[in-house]
N, C-alpha and C positions, 0 to 999 in steps of 0.2 A: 814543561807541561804543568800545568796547574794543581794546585794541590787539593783540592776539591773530587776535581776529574780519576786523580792518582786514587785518594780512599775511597773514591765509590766504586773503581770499579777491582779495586783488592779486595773490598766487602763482597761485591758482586763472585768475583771468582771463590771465597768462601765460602756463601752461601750454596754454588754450586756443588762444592767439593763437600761439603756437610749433607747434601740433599742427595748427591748420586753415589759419593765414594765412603767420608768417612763417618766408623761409629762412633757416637756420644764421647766416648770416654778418648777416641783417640781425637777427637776434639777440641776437647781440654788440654789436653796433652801439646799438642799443634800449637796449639794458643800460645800456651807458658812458655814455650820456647821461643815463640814470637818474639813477646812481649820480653824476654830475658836478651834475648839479641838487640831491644831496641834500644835496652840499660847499656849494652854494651858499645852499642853505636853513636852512644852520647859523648864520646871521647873526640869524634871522627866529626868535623869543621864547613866537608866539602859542600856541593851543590847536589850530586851525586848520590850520597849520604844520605840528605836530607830525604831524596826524594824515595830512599830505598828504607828511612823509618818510616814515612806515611805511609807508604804500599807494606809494610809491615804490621802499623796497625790500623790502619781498615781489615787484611786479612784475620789479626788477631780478633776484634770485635765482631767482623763478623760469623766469626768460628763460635764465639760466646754468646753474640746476641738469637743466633739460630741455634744453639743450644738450648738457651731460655727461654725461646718460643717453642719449641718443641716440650721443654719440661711445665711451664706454665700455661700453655694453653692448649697441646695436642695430646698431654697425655690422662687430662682429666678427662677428656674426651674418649678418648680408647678405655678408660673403667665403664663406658657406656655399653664397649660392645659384645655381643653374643646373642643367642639365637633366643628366639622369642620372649622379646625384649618389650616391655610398654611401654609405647615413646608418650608423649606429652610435650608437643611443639607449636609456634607461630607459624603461619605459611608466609611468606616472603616475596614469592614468586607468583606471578601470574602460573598458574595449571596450564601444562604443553600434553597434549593428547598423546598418547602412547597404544599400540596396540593389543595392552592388556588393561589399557585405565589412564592413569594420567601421572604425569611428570611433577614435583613441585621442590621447591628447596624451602624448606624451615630452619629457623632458629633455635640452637637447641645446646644448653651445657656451654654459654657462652661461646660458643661458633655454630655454624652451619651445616645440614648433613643434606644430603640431597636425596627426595623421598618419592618412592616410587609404588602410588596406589591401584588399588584393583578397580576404583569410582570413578568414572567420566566427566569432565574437566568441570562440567556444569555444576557438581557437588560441593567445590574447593574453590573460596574466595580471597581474596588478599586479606592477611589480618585473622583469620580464621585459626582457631587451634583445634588441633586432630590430635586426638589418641587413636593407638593403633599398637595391637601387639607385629611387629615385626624381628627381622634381622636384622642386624646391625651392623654393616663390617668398617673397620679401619682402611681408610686408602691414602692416608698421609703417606706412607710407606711401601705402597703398593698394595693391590686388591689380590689373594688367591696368591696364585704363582706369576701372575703378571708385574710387572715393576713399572705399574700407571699411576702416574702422577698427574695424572691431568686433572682431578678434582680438585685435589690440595693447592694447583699451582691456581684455582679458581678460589681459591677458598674456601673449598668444603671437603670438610676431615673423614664427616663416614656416611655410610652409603646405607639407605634402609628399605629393606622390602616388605612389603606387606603379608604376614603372615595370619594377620587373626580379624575380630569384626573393628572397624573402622567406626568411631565418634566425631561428629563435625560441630565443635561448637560457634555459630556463627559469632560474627562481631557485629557490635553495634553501632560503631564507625571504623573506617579504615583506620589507622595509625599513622601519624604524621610520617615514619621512617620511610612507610609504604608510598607515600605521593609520587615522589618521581617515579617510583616503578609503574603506579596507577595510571601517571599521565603517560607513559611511553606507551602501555596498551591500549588507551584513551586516542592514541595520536595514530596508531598501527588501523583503530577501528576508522579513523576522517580520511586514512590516504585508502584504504580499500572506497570508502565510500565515495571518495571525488576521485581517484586515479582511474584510469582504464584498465581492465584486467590485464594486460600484456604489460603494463610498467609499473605495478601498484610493487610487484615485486622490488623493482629497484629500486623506488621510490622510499621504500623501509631499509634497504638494505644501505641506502645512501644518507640516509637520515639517524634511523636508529642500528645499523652494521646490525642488524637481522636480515640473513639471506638466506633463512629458511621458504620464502615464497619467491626465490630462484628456480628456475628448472636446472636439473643436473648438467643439461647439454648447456644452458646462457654460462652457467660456472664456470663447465669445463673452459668454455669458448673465451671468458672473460683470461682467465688461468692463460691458456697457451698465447693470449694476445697481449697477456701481460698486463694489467692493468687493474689485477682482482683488490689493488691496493687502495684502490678511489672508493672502496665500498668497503673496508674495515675503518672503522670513523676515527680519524687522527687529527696530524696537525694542519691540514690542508681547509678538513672540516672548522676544525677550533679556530683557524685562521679566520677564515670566513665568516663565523658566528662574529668574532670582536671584530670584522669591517663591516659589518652589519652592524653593531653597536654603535662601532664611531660613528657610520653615517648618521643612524638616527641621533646620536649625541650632538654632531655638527660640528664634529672634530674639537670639541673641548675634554681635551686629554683627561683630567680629574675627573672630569661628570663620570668618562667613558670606565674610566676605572674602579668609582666606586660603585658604578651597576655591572661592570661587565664580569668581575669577580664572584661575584654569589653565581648570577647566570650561569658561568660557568662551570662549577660545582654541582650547581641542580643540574646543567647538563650532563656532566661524570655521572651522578650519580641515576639520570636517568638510563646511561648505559650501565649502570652497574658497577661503576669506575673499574671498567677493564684496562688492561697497561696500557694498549696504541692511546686514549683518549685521555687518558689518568696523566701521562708524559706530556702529550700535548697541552693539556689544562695547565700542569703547573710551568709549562717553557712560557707559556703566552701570561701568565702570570706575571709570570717576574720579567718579561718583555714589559709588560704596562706598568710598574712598580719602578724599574728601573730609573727614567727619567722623573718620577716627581721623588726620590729621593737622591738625584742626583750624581747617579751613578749607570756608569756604560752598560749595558747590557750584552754578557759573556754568553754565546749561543752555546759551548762546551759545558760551562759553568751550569746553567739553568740545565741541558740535559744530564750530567751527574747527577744534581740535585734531585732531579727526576727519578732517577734509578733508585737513588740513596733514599727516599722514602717509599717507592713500592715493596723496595726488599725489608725494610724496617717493620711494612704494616705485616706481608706477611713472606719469609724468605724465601718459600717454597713457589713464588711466584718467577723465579730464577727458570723456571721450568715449564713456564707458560709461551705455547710456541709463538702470541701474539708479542708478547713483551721483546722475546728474542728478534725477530724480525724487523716492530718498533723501532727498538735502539740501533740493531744495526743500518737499519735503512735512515735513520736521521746522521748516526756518524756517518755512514758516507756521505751525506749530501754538509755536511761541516766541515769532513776533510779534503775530498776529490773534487765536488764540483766545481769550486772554483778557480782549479788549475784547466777543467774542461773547460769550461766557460772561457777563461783567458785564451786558451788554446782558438775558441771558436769563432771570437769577436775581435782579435788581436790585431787583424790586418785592418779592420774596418775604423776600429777604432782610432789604428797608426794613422790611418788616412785624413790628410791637415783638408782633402776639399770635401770630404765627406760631412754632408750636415747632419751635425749630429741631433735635431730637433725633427729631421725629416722623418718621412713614414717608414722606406725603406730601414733607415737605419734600426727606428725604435723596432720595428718589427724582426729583424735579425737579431735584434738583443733577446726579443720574449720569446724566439723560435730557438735562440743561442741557451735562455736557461730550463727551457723545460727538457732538452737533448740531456743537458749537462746532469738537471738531474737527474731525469731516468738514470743515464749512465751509471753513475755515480752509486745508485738507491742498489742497484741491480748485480752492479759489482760486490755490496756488500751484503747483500739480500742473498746473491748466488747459491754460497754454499748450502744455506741454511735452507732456502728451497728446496735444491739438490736432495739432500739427505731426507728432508720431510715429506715433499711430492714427487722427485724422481725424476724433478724437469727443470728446465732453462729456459724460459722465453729468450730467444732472439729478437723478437719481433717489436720487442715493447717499447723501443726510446721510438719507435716510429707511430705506433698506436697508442704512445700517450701524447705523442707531436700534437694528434691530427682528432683527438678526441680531448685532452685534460680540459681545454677552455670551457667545450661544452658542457662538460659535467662538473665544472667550478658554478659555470650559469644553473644548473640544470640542481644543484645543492642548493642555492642561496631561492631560486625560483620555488623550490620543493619546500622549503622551509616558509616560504609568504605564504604557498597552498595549501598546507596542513594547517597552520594560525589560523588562515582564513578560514578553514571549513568548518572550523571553532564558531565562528563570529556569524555567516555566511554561507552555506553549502553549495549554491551556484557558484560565486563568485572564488570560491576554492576550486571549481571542478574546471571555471574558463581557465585561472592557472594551470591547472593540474592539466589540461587539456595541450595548453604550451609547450607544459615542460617535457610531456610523453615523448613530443617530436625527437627534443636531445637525447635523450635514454635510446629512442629507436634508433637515430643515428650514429649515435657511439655503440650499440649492439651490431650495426649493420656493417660500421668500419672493423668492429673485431670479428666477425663473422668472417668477412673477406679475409683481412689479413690474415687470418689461422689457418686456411687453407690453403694458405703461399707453402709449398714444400719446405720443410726445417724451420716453420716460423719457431719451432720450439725443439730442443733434441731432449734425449733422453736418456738416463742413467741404467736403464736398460743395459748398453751396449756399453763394453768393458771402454773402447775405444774414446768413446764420451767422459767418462770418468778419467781417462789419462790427459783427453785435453783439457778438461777443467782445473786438475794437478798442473797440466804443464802450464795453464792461464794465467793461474796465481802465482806460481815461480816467477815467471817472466813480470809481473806487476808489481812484485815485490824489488826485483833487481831494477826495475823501471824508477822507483820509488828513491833504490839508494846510490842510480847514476847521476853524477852530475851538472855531465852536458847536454844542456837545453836543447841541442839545436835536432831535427830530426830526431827524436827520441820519440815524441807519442808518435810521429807517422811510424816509426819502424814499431813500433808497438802493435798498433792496428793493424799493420800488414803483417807481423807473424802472428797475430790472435787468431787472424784470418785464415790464412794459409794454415796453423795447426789443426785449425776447427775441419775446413774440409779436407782434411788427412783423413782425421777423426771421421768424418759422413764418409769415403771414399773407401776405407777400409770394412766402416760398420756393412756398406753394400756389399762387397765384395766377398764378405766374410761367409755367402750362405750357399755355395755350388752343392750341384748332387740334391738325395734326398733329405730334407729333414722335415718331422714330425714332434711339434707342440701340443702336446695337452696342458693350458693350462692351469694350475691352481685356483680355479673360480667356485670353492666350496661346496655345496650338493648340486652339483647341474652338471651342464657339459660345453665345452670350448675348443674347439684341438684346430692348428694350423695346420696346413700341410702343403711342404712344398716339392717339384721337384725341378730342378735347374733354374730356370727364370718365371717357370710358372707355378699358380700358387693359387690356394683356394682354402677360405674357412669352411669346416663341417661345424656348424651346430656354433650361437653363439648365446650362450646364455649361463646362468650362475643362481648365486643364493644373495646377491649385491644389485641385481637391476642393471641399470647402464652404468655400474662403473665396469660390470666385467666386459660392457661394450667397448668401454675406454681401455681397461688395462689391454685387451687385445687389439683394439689396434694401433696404440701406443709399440707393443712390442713389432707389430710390424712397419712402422713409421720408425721405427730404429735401425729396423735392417734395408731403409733403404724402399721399402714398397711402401709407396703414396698411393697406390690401386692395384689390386685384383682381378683373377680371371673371373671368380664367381664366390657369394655366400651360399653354403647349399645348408639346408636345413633339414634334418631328416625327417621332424615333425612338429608341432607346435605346442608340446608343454611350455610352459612359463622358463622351467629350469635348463630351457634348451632355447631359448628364442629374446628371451628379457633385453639381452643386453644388444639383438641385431639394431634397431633404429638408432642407437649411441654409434654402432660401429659404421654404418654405412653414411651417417653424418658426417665422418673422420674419412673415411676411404674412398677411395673411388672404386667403384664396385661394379666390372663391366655387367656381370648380369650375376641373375637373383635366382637362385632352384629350389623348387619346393616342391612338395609331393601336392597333388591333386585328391586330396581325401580329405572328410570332416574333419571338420576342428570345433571339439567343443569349448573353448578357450575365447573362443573371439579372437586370439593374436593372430589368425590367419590375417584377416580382412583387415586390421588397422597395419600390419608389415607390408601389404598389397600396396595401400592406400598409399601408405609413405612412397615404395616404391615409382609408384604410378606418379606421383607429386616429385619426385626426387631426378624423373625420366630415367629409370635403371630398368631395362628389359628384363621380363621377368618368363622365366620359362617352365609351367607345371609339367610336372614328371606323371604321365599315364603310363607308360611301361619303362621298359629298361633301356639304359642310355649307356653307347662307348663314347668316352670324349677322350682324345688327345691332351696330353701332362707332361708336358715335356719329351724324355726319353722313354717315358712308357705310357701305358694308357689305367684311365680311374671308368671305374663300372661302376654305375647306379641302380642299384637291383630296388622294384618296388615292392612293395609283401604284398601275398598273393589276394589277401584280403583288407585292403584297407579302412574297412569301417571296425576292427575286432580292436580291443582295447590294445597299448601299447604300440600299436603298428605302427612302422619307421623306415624310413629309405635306410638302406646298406648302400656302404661307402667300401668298394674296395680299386687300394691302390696296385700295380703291378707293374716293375721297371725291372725287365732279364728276369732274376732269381728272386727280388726283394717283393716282399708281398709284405703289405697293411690290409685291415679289416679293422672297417668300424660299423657297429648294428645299432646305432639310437640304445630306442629302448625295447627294441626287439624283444620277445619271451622266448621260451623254450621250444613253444611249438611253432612260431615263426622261424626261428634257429634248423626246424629239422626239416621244416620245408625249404627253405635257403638250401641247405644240406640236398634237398630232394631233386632241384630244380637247377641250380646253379654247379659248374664243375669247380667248386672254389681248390686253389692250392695250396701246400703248401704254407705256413705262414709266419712271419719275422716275426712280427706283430699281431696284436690283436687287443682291438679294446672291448674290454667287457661290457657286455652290456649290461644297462641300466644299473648302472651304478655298483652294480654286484649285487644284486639284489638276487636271492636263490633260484629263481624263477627262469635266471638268463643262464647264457654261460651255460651251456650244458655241457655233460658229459661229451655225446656225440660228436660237437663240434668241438669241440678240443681235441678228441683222440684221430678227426676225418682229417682238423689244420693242422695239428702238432705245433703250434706256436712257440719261437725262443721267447717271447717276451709277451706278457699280458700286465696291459696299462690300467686303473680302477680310477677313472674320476669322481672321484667321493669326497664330500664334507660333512662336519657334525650334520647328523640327522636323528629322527626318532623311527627309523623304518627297519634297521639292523644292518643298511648297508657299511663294506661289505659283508655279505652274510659267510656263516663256518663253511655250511657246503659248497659255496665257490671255491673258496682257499684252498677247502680239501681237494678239491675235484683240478685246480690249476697244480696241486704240485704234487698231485698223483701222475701227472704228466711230464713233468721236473723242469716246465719253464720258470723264467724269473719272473717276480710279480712288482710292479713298482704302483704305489697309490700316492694322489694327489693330497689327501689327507694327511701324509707322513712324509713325503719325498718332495712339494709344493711343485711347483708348474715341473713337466717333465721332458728333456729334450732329447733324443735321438737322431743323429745323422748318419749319413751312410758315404 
């Protein structure tokens, strides 16, 4: 192994072990012994040895050098913090609209704090300095009680709110440092104005890896297709920008290098020199450096180096989930791919009649290394997905087959139409008109394929998480066997075979009754199944469609790719947000909803989708028995549906087991249910509305006797749950479980 490779990534493991685990002083401490052991390995001659002083000290420096960045430059910054505090900073950042004001990051105490005003983006210009009495907190270290590191690993140490009146003193030119940021906002305004509103989104997202003008549903869809990677701008981009260069250079290697270098810089730096871009800038660096000084170019070597100055500039960036991702998706495609690649092309190659100039052939080679890489990128990508989003694409060596080309065309196309819209704003938008088409059809091939059952599993299911464990074992032993022959095919077919163990068991795993409420903050979500059949009550949260996602993620786990029905009891926001996310995701044989006003508007755009989606949709004017398997679910509608809070009632009944769920029912809707209804009995019962004092009466706790009352509640300023619910559930001596403290809650029977 190379010794470059060895001390970056012992520095790398340093810096992690100083950022997550150890204190300053036990730091020090680490170090010197390091360092003392590498006095004492200087005796010792081997190959061995050697390579265990350099991984010694990389570890030691970087234990020192992330000490001295913390002492020299994070903690003059923490003397800044405390509560109404006068800031006096540069703005740095283009202003992001927030819905108290606006977002900006300034310069401040020789680093960064990321500053959050009460003024609307139009007041805060690049170059601009603001005073402002605010907060100040430190996030090097973690913010409050949380241990988020995610500013710092960005490079900004403290966090400021705005507490007092606001000064904007404008500038009277931008500042050189500010240009690249100026032109990336510059370049964001030419793709909106020549892109079509349907791909102007990807268009930025592919260009400048801003995919804030993504919809949540292209994301998600991008995510489970596998391929959200074409749009955090790395080496594939940087690649492309220097064949861009050679071409226009005319392949004279020097010209290409002494332009292509700054370019490339101003490009970092118009992303902000985030890791994936930051890594890729310097490997294709020292790619174009290599041959006019005469020397090979080490793809290992140049990625070390890589790491070895992002953790230098700032080591807390060890912590940034782009950089982690980054490096492991470039080591795989350095170590794996090209045992894949051999494996894929091997016969073709062996072949003495095969022309090797022919189309077939070249074409199996470019279908042989995009497999290879995915592969490759995915296997070492896995975990760190896994852990971060919860998921696996399965789907992606095949949706990056049958879409990368076009969005390699569809980057270099994007790049002539933005220039152009500079120069020309027609003659950018005929581009920008072309390149829509790839964008549409690389969204239309991951559309499809995300709706292939298991394009993606999920960490959800215990099941999943043992074969991802048992994945890695076996690649690991794959790795330290030594005969070639049949080894990746037995490979592939126990990956196989473990995986749908894995789906087989996760289906299998849900007979009888069970009941999810779950964890989606102030709103309401709850599963409910009973033997093979299954129906959402209510899908919505404090998150919008991701809690459309997290639910039906969690049922894409167990094995249901479709439903008997989404019933919705009524159309608050915090009960309905997330259904157009879920029923994208699900197949949803049909759609129940109550037949009463909705001052919301989410009636008629849920309809709309419905109607557009073909999902039968059936309004509830009175009371409904539907068949549930072994028992039967009653749909009670309030007697009045035009009075505030009114909500379909959900009650489940299978032999003895009884659920109740009331929306957001009130009290006096509660005692009419009570009046009207023979309700039983009850196992369960979800509180209504949130636990808000109003629900949940007396009467109907003492008529159900419930063992169990479930509160789906998140931070709110309403008081849910309120005291006199509490009081009034355990004057009755059921148990209480809330979402707010117990997170998603599951019961089976």
């Amino acid at each position: 192994m190379r010794r470059l490779a060895i001390f970056s990534f012992s520095f790398a493991m340093a810096a992690a072990a100083y950022v997550w685990l150890l204190p300053p002083v036990w730091a020090i401490v680490t170090a010197g012994a390091l360092l003392a052991g590498i006095l004492v390995l200087r005796f010792f001659r081997t190959d061995n040895v050697k390579r265990v002083r350099i991984a010694a000290l990389g570890a030691a420096v970087g234990l020192l050098w992330s000490w001295g960045y913390e002492a020299l430059k994070l903690a003059p910054m923490r003397e800044l913090c405390g509560e109404y505090r006068t800031v006096s900073a540069q703005v740095c950042s283009v202003p992001v609209k927030t819905d108290y004001g606006c977002h900006v990051v300034v310069r401040l105490g020789g680093g960064r704090m990321a500053m959050y005003l009460n003024c609307p983006p139009e007041d805060v210009s690049l170059g601009d300095t603001v005073t402002v009495k605010a907060d100040v907190i430190d996030v090097s270290r973690g913010s409050g009680d949380e241990n988020n590191l995610y500013y710092q690993s960005n490079d900004i140490s403290l966090l400021g709110l705005q507490r007092g009146a606001l000064t904007v003193e404008k500038a009277e030119k931008t500042p050189l440092s500010c240009y690249p940021t100026l032109l990336t906002a510059k370049m964001k305004d030419r793709i909106d104005l020549v892109f079509p509103d349907d791909t102007a989104g990807f268009a930025k997202a592919i260009l400048t890896g801003d995919r804030s003008g993504l919809s949540f549903e292209a994301r998600n869809t991008l995510s489970v297709a596998g391929i959200t990677h074409v749009f955090a701008v790395s080496g594939m981009h940087v690649s492309l920008l220097v064949g861009i260069l050679m071409m226009l250079c005319r392949q004279r290697r020097r010209l290409a290098t002494i332009i292509s270098i700054p370019v490339l810089f101003f490009f970092a730096a118009m992303l902000g020199f985030g890791p994936s871009v930051t890594r890729a800038v310097i490997m294709n660096i020292v790619l174009l450096i290599a041959p006019l000084v005469r020397r090979e170019n080490d793809a290992p070597t140049s990625l070390s180096l890589a790491l070895l100055i992002l953790l230098a500039v700032n080591p807390w960036a060890i912590a940034n989930v782009s950089l982690q991702l980054s490096f492991s998706c470039m080591a795989g495609i350095l170590l794996l791919s090209p045992k894949i690649y051999h494996f894929l092309i091997k016969s073709a190659h062996d072949d003495p009649m095969r022309d090797k100039k022919g189309f077939l052939y070249r074409f199996r080679k470019h279908v042989s290394v995009i497999i290879a890489t995915s592969i490759a990128a995915t296997v070492f990508t896995a975990p760190l997905v896994a852990r971060i989003f919860g998921s696996v694409s399965l789907i992606g060596p095949l949706t990056n087959l049958l879409t990368l080309t076009a969005l390699s065309a569809a980057f270099s196309l994007s790049f002539f139409a933005a220039i152009a819209a500079f120069v020309c704003a027609p003659a950018g938008a005929a581009i920008a008109w072309l390149v829509s088409w790839l964008f549409r059809y690389a969204l239309w091939v991951s559309s499809l394929l995300a709706k292939i059952p298991y394009a993606a599993v999920y960490t959800d299911s215990g099941y999943v998480v043992a074969w991802l464990l048992t994945a890695y074992l076996m690649i690991f032993v794959f790795f330290l066997c030594r005969k070639e022959r049949y080894k990746l095919r037995l490979l592939l077919a126990a990956l196989l075979v473990t995986l749908i163990g894995a789906v087989f068991f996760s289906m299998h795993s849900s007979a009888g009754v069970t009941l999810k409420v779950f964890d989606v903050g102030q709103g309401q979500c709850i599963f409910l199944q009973n033997d093979r059949n299954a129906v959402m009550i209510d899908c919505g949260g404090d998150e919008d469609e991701y809690n459309g996602e997290q639910a039906a993620r969690a049922l894409l786990t167990r094995g249901y790719t479709g439903i008997d029905a989404l019933i919705l009891t009524h159309y608050d926001t915090d009960h309905v947000c997330g259904a157009l996310q879920f029923l994208s995701r699900v197949r949803v044989k049909q759609l129940i909803v109550p037949d009463f006003p909705d001052h919301t508007g989410n009636r008629e755009t849920i309809l709309r989708y419905a109607e557009q989606a073909g999902i039968p949709v059936l309004l509830v004017t009175q009371d409904l028995k539907l068949n549930f398997g072994s028992g039967m679910l009653y749909l009670y509608m309030p007697e009045d549906g035009n009075v505030k809070n009114a909500s379909l009632s959900a009650l489940m009944s299978d032999e003895e087991y009884d659920i109740l769920i009331t929306g957001d029912l009130d009290d006096a809707g509660e005692r009419m249910l009570l009046a009207t209804k023979d309700l039983p009995d009850l196992e369960v019962l979800i509180a209504g509305h949130h636990g808000s004092k109003h629900s949940t009466c007396a009467e109907l706790l003492r008529r159900t006797a419930p063992d169990t009352v479930i509160i789906s509640v998140g931070k709110n300023t309403y008081g849910h749950p309120a005291q006199e619910v509490l009081d009034r559930i355990a004057a009755i001596g059921a148990a209480v479980y809330r979402t707010d403290l117990d997170g998603t809650i599951t019961i089976t029977r």
